[in-house]
C-alpha positions as CSV (number, residue, x, y, z in Angstrom):
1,X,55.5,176.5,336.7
2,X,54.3,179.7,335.1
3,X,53.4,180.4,331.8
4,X,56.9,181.2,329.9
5,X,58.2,178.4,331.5
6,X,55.5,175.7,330.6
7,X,55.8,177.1,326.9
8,X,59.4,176.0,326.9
9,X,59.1,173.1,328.4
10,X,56.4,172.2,326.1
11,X,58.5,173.1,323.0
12,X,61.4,170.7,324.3
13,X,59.3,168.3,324.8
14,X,57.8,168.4,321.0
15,X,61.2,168.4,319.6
16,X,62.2,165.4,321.3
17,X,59.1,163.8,320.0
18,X,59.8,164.8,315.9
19,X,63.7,163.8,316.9
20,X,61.9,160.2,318.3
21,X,60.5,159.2,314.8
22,X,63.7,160.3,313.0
23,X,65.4,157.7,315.5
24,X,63.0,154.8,315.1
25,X,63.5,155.5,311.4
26,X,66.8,155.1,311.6
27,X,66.7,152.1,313.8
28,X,63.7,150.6,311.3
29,X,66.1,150.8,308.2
30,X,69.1,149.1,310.3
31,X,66.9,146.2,311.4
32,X,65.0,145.8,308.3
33,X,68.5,145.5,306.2
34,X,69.5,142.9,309.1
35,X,67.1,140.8,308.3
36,X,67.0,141.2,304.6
37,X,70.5,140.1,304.8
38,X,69.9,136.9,306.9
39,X,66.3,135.9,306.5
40,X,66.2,135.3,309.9
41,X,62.2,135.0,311.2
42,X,63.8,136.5,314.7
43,X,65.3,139.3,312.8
44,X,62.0,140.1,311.5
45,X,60.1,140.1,314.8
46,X,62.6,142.2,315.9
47,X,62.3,144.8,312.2
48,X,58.3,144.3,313.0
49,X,58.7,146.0,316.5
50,X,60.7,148.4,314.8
51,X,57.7,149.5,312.6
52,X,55.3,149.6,315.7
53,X,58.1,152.1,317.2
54,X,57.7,154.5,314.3
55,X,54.2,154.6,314.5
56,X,53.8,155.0,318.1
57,X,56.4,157.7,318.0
58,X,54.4,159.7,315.5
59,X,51.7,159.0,317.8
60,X,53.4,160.1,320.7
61,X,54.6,163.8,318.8
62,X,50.7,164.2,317.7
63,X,49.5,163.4,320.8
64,X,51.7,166.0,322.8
65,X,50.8,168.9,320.2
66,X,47.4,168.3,321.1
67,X,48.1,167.9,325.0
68,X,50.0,171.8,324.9
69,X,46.7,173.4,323.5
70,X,45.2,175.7,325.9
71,X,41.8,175.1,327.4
72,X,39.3,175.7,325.5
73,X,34.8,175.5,325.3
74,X,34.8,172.3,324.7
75,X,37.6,171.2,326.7
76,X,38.0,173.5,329.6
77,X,40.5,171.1,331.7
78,X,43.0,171.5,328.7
79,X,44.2,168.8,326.5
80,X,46.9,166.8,328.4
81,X,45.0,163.2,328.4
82,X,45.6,163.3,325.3
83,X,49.1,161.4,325.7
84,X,47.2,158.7,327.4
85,X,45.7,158.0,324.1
86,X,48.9,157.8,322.5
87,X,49.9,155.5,325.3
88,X,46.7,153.0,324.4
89,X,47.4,153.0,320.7
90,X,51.5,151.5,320.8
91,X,49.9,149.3,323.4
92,X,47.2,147.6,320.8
93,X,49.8,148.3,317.9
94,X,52.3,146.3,319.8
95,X,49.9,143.1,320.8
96,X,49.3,143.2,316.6
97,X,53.1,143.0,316.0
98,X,52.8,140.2,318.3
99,X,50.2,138.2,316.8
100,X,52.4,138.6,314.0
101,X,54.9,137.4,315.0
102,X,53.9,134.3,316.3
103,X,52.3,133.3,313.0
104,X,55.3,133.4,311.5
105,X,57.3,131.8,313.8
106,X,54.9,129.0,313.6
107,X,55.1,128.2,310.2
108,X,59.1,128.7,310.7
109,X,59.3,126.4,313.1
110,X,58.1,123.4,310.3
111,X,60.4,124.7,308.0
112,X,63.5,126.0,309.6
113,X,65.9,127.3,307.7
114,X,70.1,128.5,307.7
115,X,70.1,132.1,308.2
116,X,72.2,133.8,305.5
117,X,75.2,136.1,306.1
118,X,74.5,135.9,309.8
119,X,78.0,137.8,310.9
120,X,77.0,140.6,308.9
121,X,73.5,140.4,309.8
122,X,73.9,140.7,313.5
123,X,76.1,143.1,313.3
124,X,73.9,145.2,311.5
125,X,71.3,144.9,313.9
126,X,73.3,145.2,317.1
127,X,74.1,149.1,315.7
128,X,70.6,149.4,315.7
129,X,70.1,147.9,319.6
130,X,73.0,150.4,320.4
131,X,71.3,153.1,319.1
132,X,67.4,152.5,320.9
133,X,70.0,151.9,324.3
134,X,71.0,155.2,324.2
135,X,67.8,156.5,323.2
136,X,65.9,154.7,325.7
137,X,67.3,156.1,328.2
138,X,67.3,159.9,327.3
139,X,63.3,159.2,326.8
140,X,62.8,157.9,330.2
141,X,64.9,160.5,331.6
142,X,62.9,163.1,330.2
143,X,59.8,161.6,330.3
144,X,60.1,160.9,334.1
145,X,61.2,164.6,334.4
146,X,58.5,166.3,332.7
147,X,55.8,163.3,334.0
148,X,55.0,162.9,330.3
149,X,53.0,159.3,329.9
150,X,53.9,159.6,325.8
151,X,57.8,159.6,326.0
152,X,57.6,157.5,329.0
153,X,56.2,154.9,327.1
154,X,58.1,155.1,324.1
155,X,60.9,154.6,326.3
156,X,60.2,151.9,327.7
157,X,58.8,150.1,324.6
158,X,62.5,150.9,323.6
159,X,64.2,149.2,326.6
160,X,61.7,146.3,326.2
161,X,63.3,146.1,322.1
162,X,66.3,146.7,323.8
163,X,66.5,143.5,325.6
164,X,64.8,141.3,323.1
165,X,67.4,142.4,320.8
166,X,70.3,141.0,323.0
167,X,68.3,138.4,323.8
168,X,67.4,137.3,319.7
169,X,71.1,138.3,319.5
170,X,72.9,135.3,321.6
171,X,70.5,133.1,320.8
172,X,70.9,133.3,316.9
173,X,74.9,132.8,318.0
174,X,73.9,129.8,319.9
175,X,71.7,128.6,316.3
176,X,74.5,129.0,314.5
177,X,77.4,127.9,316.5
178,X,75.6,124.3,317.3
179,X,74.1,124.7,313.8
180,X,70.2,124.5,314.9
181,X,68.2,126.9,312.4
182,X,64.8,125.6,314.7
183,X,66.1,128.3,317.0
184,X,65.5,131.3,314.7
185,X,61.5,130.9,315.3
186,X,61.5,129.4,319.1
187,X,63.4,132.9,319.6
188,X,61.1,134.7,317.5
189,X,58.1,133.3,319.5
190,X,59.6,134.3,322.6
191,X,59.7,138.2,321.4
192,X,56.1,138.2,320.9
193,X,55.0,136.3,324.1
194,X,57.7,139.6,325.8
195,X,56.1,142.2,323.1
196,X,52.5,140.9,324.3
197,X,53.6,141.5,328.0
198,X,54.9,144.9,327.3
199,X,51.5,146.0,325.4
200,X,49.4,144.9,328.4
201,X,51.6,146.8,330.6
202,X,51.5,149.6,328.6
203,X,48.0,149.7,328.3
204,X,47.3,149.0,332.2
205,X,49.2,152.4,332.6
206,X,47.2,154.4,330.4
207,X,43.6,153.2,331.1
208,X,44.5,154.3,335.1
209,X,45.6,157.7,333.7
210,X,42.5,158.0,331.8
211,X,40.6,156.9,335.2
212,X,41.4,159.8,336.8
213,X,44.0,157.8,339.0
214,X,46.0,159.7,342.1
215,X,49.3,160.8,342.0
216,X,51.7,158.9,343.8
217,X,51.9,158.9,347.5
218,X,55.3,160.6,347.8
219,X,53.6,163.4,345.5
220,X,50.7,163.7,348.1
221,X,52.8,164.0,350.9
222,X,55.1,166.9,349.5
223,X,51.2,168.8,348.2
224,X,50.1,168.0,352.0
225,X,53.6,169.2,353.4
226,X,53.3,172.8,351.4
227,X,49.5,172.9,352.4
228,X,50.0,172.5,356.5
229,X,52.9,175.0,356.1
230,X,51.9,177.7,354.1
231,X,48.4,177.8,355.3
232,X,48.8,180.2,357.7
233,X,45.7,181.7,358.9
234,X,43.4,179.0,358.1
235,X,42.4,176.4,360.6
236,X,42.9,172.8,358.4
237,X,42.3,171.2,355.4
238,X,40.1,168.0,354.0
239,X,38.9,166.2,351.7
240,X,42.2,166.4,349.8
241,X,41.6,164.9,346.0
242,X,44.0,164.8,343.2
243,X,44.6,163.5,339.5
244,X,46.7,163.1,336.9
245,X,45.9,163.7,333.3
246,X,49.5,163.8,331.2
247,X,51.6,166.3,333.1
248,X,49.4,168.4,334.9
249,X,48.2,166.9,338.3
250,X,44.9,168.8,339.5
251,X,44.8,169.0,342.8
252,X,41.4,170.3,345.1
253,X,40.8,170.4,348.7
254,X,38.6,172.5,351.0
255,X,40.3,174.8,353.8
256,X,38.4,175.8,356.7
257,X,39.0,179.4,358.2
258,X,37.3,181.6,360.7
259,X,34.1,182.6,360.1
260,X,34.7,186.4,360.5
261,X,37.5,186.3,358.3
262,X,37.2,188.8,355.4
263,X,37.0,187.2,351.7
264,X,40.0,189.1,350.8
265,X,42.4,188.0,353.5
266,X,40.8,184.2,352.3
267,X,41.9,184.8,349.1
268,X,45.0,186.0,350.1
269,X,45.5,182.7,351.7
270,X,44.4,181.1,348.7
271,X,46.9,182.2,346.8
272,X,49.6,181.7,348.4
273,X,49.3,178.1,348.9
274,X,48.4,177.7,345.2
275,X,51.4,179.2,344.1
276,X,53.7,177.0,346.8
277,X,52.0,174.1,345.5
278,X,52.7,175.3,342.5
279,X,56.5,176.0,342.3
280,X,56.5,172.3,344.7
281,X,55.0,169.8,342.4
282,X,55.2,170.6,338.4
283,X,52.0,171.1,336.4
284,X,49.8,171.6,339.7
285,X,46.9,172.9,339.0
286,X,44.6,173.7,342.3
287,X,41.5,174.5,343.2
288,X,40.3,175.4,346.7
289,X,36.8,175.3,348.3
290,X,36.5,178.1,351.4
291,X,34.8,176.5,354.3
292,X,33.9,178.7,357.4
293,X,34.8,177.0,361.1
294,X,31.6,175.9,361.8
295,X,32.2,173.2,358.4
296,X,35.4,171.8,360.6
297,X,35.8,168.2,360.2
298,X,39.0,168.4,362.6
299,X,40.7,165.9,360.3
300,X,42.8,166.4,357.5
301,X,45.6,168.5,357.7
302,X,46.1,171.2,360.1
303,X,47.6,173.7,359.6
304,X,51.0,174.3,361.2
């Protein structure tokens, strides 16, 4: 992707971020009024999660204003693990609203009590699960698009909010209905023990991105594809290594050519299957090593 291009990706991608907290603020005031209306402690873990999504989103938009900075002195790679950062903090942030949850639903569970103006109150909250649906979605959607770890996340911390929601939904029916307030915290327990899974998930995902972890094998296979086929000239390529860090991928290989070959016509070479993989896999950055014949390892790739 060249450089206009990146710029205006990058700019979409910020304003979906700032247009993610003004969601979760909208969703936290729905949720929070739900269960100031019923009292319900599984309302609550639910208006709790809510919080947790407003931070993270904030964390989220900070985090990918840092990621677009150029390279710099001190950080000549660029920026873009900064969204893995992002990624680790809603994963802590949620295991907290967890633990929180459960101590309330403890001490609920001694003292159960009729939810108030539950019709009204789940109604209230089920506008607020439709909304995070939608907006789920469109953040995994984009997130997956532009391989960007901090609206990835968020979205699926929404989809996660998403299902407890319907879940703490028929469930506080079901308390009603067969008039058994001792569901409200049981339900509320069973958010967090979900939450706590979500965090851990969410955290496993992040740490590997911050570990330097490969890109996915169908990734590699498309960078090896454009490699054997645009390497024309050259003999093969090894020692294929790549990364991710947010959404650049870095990718570095060597490539072995003929030992009389002139470093201009290398460089040529060069080029052109940096810009292929390039314009084939988004965010690519590549480095190549120039090996002469005699380096051959005859493994690898080679090249068509």
């Amino acid at each position: 992707m060249r450089g206009a291009d990146m710029a205006a990706k990058n700019r979409l991608l910020l304003k979906i971020a700032i247009a993610n907290i003004v969601v979760s603020l909208v969703v936290l005031g729905l949720k929070a009024f739900a269960w100031w209306v019923t009292g319900s402690v599984a309302l609550y873990s639910d208006a709790l999660e809510s919080i947790i999504n407003v931070v993270t989103s904030a964390a989220a938009a900070f985090a990918l204003w840092v990621s677009f900075q150029p390279a710099d002195d001190n950080h000549p790679y660029g920026h873009s693990k900064a969204e893995y950062l992002s990624a680790v903090l809603a994963g802590v942030l949620i295991t907290i609203a967890a633990l929180s949850i459960l101590r309330e639903s403890w001490f609920a569970f001694f003292e159960p009590r009729p939810m108030e103006a539950p019709v009204k109150g789940l109604a209230i909250n089920m506008a607020a699960t439709a909304v995070n649906v939608v907006w789920a979605l469109l953040l995994i959607r984009i997130g997956r698009r532009h391989r960007s770890p901090a609206l990835k996340a968020d979205g699926h911390h929404l989809m996660t909010d998403v299902i407890t929601s319907i879940g703490v939904f028929f469930g506080l029916v079901a308390a009603v209905v067969f008039q058994m307030p001792v569901l409200d915290p049981v339900l509320a327990a069973l958010v967090a023990v979900n939450i706590i899974w979500t965090g851990f998930k969410l955290t496993r995902e992040s740490v590997g991105g911050l570990m330097d972890e490969a890109v996915e094998p169908e990734t590699l296979d498309v960078i090896r594809r454009i490699i054997s086929t645009e390497a024309s000239g050259a003999l093969e390529a090894h020692d294929i290594r790549t990364r991710q860090a947010g959404s650049a991928i870095f990718v570095d290989f060597h490539l072995v050519v003929h030992g009389t070959m002139s470093v201009s016509d290398a460089h040529d070479i060069c080029d052109r299957i940096e810009h292929a993989i390039q314009d084939g896999v988004e965010g690519a950055r590549v480095t190549i090593h120039v090996e002469p014949d005699n380096k051959a390892k005859h493994q690898g790739i080679v090249v068509v």
